[in-house]
C-alpha positions as CSV (number, residue, x, y, z in Angstrom):
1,X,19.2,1.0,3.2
2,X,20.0,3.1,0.1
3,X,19.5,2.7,-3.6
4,X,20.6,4.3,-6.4
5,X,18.3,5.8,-9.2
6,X,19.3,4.8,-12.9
7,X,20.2,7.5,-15.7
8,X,17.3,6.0,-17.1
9,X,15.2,7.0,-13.4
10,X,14.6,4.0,-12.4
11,X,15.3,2.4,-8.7
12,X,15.8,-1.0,-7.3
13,X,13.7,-1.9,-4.2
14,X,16.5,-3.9,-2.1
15,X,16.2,-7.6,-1.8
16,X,14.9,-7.7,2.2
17,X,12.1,-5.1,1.8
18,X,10.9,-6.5,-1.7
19,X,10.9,-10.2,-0.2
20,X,8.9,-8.2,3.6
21,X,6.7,-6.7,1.3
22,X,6.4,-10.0,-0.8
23,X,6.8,-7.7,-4.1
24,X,6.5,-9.0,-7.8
25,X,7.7,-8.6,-10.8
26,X,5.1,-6.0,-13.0
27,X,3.3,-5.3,-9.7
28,X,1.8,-2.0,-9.8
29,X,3.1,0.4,-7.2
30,X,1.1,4.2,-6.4
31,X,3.3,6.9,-6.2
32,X,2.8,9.7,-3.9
33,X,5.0,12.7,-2.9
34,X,4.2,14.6,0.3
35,X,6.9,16.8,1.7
36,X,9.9,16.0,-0.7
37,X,9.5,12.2,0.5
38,X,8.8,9.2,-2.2
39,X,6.0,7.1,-0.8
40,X,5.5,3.7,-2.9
41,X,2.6,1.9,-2.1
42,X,2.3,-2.1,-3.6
43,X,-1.3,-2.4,-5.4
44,X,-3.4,-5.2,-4.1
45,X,-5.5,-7.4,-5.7
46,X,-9.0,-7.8,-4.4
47,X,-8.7,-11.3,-4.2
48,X,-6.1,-10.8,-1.9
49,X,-8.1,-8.3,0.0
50,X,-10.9,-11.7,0.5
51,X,-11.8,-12.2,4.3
52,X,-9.6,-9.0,5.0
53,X,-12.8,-8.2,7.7
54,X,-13.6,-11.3,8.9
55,X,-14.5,-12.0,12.3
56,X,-15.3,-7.3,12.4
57,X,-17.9,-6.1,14.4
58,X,-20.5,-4.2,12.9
59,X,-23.1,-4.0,15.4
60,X,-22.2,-1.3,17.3
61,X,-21.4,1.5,14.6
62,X,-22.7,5.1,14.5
63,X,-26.3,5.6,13.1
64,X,-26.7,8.4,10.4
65,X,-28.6,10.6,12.1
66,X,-25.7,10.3,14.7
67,X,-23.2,11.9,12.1
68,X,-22.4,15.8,11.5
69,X,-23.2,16.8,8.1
């Protein structure tokens, strides 16, 4: 898929990956560049990040006196 960027710089995310991505209008997006690539990544709300962990495991994690400091 391509895209074009405006004379005012601005680019249109393509119909499939904004409705994959379930994109919104005014949804914030971060920015990163990392070896001449664009990497957009959508914001997320914490309500949509609610029961993300459910059903982890977190009996059998590291101790601190287990870690390198």
């Amino acid at each position: 898929m391509q895209t074009t960027i405006s004379s005012k710089y601005q680019v249109v995310i393509p119909k499939p990956v904004r409705e994959h991505l379930n994109l919104k209008p005014r949804q914030k997006l971060t920015v990163i560049e990392k070896n001449k690539m664009l990497i957009l990544i959508p914001h997320t709300s914490l309500d949509e990040l609610r029961g993300i962990a459910a059903g982890a495991i977190t009996d059998d994690y590291r101790v601190k006196k287990d870690r390198f400091t």
